[in-house]
VEXDOLUM-352160 format. One line per field, with one value per residue (C-alpha): residue in one letter; chain; x, y, z. Coordinates in nm, 4 decimals, m for minus. Layout:
! residues N
res: [A,...]
chain: [A,...]
east: [X,...]
north: [Y,...]
up: [Z,...]
! end
This chain:
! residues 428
res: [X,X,X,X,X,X,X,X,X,X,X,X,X,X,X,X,X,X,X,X,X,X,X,X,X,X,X,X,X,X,X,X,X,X,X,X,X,X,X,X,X,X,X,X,X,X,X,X,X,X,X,X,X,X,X,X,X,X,X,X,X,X,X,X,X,X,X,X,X,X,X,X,X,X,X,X,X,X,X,X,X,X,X,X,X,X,X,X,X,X,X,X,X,X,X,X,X,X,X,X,X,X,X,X,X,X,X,X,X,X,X,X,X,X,X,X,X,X,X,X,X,X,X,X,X,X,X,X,X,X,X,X,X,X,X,X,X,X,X,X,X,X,X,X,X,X,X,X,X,X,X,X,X,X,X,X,X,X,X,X,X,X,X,X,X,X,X,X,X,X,X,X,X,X,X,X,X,X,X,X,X,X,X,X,X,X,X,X,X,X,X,X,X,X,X,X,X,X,X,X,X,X,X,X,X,X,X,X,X,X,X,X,X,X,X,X,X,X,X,X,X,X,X,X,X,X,X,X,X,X,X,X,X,X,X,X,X,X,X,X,X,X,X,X,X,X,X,X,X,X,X,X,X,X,X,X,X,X,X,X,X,X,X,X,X,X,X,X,X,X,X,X,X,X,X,X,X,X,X,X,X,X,X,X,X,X,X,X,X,X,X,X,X,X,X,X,X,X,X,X,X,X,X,X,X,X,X,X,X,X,X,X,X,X,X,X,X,X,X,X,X,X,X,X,X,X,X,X,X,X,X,X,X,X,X,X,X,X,X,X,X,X,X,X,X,X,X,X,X,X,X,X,X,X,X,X,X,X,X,X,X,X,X,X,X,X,X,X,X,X,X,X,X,X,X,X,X,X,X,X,X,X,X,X,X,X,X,X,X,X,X,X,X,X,X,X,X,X,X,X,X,X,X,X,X,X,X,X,X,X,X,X,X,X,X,X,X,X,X,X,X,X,X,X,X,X,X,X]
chain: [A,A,A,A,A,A,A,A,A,A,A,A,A,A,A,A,A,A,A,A,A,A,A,A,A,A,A,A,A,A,A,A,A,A,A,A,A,A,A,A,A,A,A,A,A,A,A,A,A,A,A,A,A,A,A,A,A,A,A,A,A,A,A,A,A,A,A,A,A,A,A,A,A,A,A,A,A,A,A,A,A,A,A,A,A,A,A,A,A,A,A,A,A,A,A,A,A,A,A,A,A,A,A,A,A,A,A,A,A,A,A,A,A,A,A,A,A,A,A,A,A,A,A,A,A,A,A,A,A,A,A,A,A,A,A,A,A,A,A,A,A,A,A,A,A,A,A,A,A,A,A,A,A,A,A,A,A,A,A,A,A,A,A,A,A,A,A,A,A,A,A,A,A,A,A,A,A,A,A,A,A,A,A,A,A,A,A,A,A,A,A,A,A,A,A,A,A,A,A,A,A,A,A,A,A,A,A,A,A,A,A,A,A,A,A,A,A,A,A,A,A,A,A,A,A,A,A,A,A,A,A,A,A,A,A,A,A,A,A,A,A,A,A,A,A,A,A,A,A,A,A,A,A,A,A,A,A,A,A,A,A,A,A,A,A,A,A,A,A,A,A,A,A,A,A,A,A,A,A,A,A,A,A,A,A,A,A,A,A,A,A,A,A,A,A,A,A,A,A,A,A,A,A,A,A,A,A,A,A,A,A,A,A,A,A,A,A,A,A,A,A,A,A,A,A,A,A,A,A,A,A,A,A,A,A,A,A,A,A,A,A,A,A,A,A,A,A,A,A,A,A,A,A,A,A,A,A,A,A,A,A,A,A,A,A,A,A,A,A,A,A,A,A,A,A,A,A,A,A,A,A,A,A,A,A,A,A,A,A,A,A,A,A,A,A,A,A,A,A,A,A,A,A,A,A,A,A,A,A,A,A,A,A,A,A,A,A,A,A,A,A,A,A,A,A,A,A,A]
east: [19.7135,19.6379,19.9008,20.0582,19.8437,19.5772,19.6884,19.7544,19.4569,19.2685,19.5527,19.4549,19.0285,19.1261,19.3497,19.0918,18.8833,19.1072,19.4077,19.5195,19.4267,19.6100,19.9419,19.9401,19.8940,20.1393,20.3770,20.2880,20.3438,20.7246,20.7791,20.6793,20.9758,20.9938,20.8351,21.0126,20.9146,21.0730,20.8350,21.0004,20.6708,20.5509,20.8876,20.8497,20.5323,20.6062,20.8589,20.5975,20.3724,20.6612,20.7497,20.3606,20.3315,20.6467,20.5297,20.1699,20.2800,20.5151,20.2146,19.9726,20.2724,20.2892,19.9584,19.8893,20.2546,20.4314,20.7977,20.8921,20.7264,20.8477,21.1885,21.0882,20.9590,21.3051,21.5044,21.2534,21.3390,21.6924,21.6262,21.3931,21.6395,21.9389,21.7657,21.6165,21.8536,22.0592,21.8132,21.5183,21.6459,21.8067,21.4249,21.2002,21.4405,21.4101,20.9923,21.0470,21.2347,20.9488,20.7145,20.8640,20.8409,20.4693,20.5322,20.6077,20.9495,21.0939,21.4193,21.6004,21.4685,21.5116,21.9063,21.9256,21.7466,21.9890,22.3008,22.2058,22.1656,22.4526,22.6849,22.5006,22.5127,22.9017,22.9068,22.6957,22.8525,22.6355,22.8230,22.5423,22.2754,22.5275,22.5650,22.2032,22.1729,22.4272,22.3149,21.9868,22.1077,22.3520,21.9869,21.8313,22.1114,22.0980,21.7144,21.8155,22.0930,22.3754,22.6122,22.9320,22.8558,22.6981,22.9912,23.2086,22.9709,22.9338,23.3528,23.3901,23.0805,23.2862,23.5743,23.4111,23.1771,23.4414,23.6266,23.3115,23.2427,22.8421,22.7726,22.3753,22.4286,22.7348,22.4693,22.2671,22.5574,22.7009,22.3316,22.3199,22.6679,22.5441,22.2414,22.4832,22.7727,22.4764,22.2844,22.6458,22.6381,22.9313,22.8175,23.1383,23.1573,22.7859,22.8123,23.1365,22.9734,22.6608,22.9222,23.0088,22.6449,22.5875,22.9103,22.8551,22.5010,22.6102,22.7887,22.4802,22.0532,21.9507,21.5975,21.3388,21.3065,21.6523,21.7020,21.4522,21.6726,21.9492,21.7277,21.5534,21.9358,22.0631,21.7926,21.8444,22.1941,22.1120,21.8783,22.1407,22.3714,22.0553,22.0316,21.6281,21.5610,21.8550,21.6679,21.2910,21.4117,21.5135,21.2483,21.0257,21.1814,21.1865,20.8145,20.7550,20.9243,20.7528,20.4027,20.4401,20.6018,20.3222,20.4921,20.6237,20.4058,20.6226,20.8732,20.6643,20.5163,20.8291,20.9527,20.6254,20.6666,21.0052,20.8892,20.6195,20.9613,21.1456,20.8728,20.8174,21.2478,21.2634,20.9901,20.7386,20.4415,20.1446,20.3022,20.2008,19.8477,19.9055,20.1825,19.9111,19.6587,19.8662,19.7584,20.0055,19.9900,19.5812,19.5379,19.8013,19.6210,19.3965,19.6639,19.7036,20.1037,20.0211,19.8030,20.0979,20.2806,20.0274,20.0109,20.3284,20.3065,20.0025,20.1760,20.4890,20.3070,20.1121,20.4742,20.2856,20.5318,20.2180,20.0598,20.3711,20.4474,20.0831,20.1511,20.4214,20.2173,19.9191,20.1526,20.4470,20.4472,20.4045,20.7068,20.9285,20.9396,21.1579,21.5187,21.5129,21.1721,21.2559,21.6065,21.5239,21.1966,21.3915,21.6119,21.2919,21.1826,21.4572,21.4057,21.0715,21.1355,21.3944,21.1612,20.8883,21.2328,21.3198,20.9545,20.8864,21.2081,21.2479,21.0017,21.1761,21.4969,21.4352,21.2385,21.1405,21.2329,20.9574,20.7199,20.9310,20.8515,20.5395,20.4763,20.6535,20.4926,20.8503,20.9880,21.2208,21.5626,21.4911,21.4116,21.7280,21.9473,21.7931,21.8837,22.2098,22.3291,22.1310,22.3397,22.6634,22.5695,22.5254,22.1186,22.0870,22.2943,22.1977,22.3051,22.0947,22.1072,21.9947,22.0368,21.6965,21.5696,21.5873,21.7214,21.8697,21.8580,22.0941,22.0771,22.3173,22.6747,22.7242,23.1388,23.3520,23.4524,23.7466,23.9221,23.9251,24.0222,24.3046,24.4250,24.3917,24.6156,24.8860,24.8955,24.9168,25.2293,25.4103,25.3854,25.5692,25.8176,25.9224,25.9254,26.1307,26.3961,26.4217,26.5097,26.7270,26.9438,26.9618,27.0930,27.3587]
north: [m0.4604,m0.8221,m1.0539,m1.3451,m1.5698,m1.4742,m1.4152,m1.8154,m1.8756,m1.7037,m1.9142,m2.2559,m2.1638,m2.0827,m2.3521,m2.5569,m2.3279,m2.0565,m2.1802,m1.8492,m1.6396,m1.9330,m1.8390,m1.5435,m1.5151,m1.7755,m1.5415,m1.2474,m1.4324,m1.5290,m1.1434,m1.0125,m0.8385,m0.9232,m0.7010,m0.3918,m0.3904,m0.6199,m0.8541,m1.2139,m1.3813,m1.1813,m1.2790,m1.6730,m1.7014,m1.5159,m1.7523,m2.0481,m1.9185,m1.8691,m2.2235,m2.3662,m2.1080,m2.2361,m2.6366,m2.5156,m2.3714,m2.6254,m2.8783,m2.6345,m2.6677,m3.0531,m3.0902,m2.8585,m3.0825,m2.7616,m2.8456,m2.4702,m2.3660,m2.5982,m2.5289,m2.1375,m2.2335,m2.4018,m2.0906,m1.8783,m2.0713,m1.9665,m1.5984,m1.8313,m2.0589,m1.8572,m1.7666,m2.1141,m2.4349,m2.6606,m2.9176,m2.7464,m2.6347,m2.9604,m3.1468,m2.8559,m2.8416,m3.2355,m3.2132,m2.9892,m3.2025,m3.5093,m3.3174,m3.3676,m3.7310,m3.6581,m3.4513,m3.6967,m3.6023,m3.3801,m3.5307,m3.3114,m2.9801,m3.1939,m3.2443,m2.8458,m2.7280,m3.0098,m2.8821,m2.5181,m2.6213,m2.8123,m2.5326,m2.3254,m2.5516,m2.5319,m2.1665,m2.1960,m2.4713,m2.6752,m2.9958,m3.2579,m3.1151,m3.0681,m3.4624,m3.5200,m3.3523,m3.4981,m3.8518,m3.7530,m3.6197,m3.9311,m4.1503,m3.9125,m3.9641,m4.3407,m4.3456,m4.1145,m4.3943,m4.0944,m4.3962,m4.2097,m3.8970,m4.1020,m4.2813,m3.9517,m3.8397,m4.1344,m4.1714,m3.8367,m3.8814,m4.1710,m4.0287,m3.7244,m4.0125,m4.2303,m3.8900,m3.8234,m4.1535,m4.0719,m4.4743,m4.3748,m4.2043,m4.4094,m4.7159,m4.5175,m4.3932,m4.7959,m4.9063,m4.6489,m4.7668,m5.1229,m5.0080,m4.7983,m5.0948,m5.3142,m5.0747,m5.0953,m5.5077,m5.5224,m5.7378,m5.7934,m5.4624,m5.4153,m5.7367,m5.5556,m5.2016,m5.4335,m5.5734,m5.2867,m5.1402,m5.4412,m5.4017,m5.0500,m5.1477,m5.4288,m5.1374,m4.9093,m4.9364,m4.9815,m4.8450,m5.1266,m4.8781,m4.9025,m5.2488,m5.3488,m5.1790,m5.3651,m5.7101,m5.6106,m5.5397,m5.8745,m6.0466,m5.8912,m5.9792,m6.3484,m6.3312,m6.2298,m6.5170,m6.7828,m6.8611,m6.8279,m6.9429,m6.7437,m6.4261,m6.5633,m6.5778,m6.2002,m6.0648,m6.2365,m6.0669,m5.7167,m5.7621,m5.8391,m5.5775,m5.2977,m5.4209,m5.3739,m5.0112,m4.9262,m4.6556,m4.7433,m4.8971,m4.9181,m5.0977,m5.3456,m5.4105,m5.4634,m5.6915,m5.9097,m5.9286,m5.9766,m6.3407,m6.4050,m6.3757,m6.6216,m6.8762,m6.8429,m6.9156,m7.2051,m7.3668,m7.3571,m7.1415,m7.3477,m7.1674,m6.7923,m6.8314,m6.9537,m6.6759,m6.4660,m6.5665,m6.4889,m6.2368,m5.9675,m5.9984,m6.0220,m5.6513,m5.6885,m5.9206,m5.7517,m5.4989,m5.5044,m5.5120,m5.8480,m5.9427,m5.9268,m6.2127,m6.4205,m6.4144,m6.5369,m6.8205,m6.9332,m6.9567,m7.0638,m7.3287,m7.4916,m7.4256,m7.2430,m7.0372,m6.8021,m6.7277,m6.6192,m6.3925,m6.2452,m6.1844,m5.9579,m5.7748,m5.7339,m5.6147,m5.4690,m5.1681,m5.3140,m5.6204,m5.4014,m5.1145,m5.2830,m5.3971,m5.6820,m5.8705,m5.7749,m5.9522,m6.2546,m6.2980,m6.3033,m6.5923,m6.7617,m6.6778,m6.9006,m7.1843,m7.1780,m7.1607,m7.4292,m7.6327,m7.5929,m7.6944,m7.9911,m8.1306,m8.0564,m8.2321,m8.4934,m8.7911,m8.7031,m8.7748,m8.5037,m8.2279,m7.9042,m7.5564,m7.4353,m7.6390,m7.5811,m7.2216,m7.2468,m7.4792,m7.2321,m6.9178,m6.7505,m6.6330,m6.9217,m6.7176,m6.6974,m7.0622,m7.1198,m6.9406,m7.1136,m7.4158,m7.3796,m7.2038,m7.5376,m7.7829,m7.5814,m7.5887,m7.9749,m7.9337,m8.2064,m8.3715,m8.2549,m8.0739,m7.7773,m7.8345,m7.4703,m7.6436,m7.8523,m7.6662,m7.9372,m8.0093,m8.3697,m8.4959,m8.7653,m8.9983,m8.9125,m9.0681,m9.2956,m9.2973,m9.5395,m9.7734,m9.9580,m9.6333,m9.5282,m9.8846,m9.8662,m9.5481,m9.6865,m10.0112,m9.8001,m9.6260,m9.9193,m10.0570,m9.7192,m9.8137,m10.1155,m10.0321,m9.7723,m9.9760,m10.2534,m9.9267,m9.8286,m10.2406,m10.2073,m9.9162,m10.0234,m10.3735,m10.2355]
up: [17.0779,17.0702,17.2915,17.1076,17.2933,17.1586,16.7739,16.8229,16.9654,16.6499,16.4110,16.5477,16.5247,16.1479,16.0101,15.9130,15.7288,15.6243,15.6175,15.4375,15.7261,16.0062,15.8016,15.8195,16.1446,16.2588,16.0365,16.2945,16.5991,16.4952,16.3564,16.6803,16.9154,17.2356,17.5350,17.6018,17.8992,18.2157,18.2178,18.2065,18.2369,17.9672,17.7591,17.8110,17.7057,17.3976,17.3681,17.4241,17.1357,16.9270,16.9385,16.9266,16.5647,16.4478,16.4960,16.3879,16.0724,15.9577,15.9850,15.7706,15.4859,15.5560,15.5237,15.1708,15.0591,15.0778,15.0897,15.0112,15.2942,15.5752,15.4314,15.5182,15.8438,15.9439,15.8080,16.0563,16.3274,16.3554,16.4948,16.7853,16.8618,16.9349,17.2229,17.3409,17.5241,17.3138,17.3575,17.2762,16.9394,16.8285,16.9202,16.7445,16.4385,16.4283,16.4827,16.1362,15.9237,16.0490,15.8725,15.4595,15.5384,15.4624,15.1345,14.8251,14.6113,14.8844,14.9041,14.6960,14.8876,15.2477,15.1597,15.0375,15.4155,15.6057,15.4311,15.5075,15.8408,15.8904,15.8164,16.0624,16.3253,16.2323,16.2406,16.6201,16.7314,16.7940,16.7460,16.8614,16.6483,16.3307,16.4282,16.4176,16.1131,15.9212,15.9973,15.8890,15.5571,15.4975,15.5277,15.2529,15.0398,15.0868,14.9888,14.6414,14.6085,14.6239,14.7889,14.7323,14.9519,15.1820,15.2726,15.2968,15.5376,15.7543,15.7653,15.8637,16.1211,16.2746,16.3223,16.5398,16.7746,16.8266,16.9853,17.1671,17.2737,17.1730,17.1730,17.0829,16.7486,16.6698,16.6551,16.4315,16.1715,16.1464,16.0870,15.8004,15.6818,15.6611,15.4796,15.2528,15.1953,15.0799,14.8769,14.6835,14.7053,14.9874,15.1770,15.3506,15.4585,15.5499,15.7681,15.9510,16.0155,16.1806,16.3875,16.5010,16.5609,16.7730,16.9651,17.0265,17.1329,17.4512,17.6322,17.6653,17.6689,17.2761,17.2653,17.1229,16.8152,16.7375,16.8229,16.5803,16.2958,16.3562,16.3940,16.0079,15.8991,16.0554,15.8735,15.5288,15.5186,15.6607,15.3632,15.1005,15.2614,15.1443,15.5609,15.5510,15.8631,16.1004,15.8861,15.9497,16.3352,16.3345,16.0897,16.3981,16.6720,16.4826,16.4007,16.7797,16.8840,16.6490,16.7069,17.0415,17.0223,16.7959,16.6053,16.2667,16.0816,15.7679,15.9516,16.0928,15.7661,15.5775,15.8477,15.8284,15.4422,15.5065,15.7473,15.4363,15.2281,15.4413,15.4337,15.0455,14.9501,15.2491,14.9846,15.2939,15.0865,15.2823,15.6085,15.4858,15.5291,15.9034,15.9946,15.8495,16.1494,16.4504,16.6510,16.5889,16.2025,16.1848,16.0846,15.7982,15.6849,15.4300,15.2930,14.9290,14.9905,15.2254,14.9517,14.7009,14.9241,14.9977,14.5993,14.4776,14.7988,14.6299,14.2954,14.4514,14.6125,14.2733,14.0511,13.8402,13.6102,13.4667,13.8022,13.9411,13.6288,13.6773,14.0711,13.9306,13.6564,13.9143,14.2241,14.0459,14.2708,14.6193,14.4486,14.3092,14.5470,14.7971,14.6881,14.9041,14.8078,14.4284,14.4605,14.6107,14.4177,14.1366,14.2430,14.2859,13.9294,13.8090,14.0496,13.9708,13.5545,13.5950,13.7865,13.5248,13.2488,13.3624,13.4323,13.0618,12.9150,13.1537,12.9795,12.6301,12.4649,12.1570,12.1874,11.9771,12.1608,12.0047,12.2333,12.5469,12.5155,12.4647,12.7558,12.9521,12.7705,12.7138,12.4291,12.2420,12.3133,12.6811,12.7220,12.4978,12.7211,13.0501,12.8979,12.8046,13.1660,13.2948,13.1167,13.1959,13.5540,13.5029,13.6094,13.3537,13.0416,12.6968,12.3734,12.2204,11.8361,11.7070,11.3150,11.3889,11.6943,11.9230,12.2793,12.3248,12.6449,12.7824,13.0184,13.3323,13.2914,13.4969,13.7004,13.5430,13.7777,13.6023,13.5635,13.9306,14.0279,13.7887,13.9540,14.2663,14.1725,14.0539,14.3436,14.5592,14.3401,14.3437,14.7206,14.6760,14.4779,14.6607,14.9608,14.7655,14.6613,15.0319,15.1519,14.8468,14.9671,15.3132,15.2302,15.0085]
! end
């Protein structure tokens, strides 16, 4: 009878070309019984291949995008890990869940395998890994934009670290809470949990990895607050930091948009193209989601209203994909159609609506509704008349003078006649 050595050995020569055959080996490795003889030797390294199959087969799922089937492979690993350390079983059962990162639209069966998990960690307990797990599944529901659970989960997560002191995952859950408070638009609240990331953080070692998190969130909510520059300076340290670590290239590509993004609202676009040539950022460079960027700087940069609309059209996947470039470029949108505005009616006193829009290439109830919330925000003084289809533009008012020097006299003799009353009073 063939040893589980070599069953594995036959499983890894096959995977590539039948990949049918690898599985169902792998399969027979983890259904295989343990010696019955004494043999301890014997017994670990049955262990050994038990682990390699069940790592081996959960990446020959990932890699056909089998979700199913790494959510089988976890449920298999149960029987092996009641007999393997703590440790062991909370790493290999996190190595698992790494792998439906790589399978698109597994969310919803990722949350079903945590929450089955979760309540057998209860049922084991195994507190640290039912941790682990739940801050894992509190992320996924974040990313589905389930905000409500998430919350519940992180509050009752808090309550159990701060009893156990565990300052390293206690980072991690008020990082996710930040993320979570400002998927919602608290920003209040998201700046407080961050607070307390960073808190927890000075008392122990942060890992760069993690420190880099809570440098990208401290620059997304600087960026929400309008203070470009504070959030350029910690996009730039995250970025640093990442690049260096080599790991997570997502990350550090969202955190060099992020610096692109920075540059772009400070109205520095000429600056894109030289952030783009430092030495860290030179193998961005020629990614279509850098491209995107260096896009809207260029339209940014000539005010041109139809450029910037066809940046959008063009990258509308790599621009709208992340909450935080699709917010802001939006604000920018309206700066940059209210610059175009008031460049157009600024050398007239009347003119049609008709040819506004069509300077602008908007529809004529769009550019009517700019220009009203203009005037109301007092961006310049006119009336619409709708009856002619016309915008009259005013000259700016200009203070009356006599009126605040009036109210300034009558001050000054309220002064004196109350000073006269009080000489009064005391003479009498």
């Amino acid at each position: 009878m063939s040893t589980t050595t070599e069953i594995l050995a036959e499983a890894v020569s096959t995977s590539k070309t039948d990949p049918k055959r690898s599985e169902s080996l792998y399969k027979q490795i983890l259904t295989s019984t343990k010696s019955s003889t004494h043999d301890n030797q014997q017994q670990t390294q049955t262990l050994r291949d038990q682990e390699t199959a069940l790592v081996n087969l959960g990446q020959l799922y990932r890699d056909q995008n089998n979700a199913a089937g790494v959510a089988e492979v976890i449920t298999l690993s149960r029987s092996f890990m009641s007999s393997t350390a703590k440790a062991k079983t909370a790493k290999l059962i996190r190595t698992l869940l790494d792998y439906f990162s790589a399978i698109p639209d597994s969310q919803k069966i990722q949350m079903t395998v945590l929450q089955d998990n979760i309540e057998w960690a209860k049922r084991e307990k195994r507190i640290f890994l039912k941790q682990s797990l739940e801050t894992r599944l509190a992320g996924l529901q974040l990313e589905t934009h389930e905000y409500k659970p998430a919350l519940a989960l992180i509050d009752s997560l808090l309550t159990e670290l701060r009893r156990l002191d565990d300052k390293m995952i206690l980072i991690e859950v008020h990082l996710l809470e930040s993320r979570v408070y400002r998927g919602i638009g608290n920003t209040a609240k998201a700046k407080a949990a961050l607070t307390s990331a960073r808190t927890a953080g000075n008392s122990i070692y942060c890992p760069p990895a993690l420190q880099s998190s809570l440098d990208l969130q401290s620059g997304i909510l600087h960026a929400e607050d309008k203070d470009y520059t504070t959030a350029y300076s910690y996009f730039y340290e995250a970025f640093e930091s990442l690049s260096t670590q080599g790991e997570d290239d997502g990350k550090t590509l969202s955190a060099l948009k992020y610096m692109m993004l920075c540059k772009i609202m400070l109205n520095l676009p000429e600056d894109v193209t030289s952030l783009l040539s430092i030495k860290l950022a030179v193998k961005y460079a020629q990614l279509r989601e850098v491209e995107s960027m260096r896009s809207v700087a260029k339209a940014h940069q000539a005010r041109n209203l139809a450029d910037f609309e066809k940046a959008l059209k063009d990258y509308k996947d790599e621009l709208s994909s992340d909450p935080t470039i699709r917010s802001h470029l939006s604000d920018l949108y309206d700066a940059l159609l209210q610059q175009n505005l008031l460049r157009i009616v600024e050398p007239y006193s009347v003119v049609e609506l008709e040819y506004i829009a069509e300077c602008v290439g908007q529809g004529r109830q769009s550019v009517e509704t700019k220009l009203s919330q203009m005037i109301l925000d007092k961006v310049f003084y006119g009336v619409l008349d709708q009856g002619r289809g016309c915008l009259l533009v005013f000259d700016e008012p200009k203070a009356d003078e006599m009126y605040d020097s009036a109210i300034e006299t009558l001050s000054q003799v309220s002064k004196v006649v109350e000073s006269l009353y009080v000489k009064s009073v005391s003479i009498a």
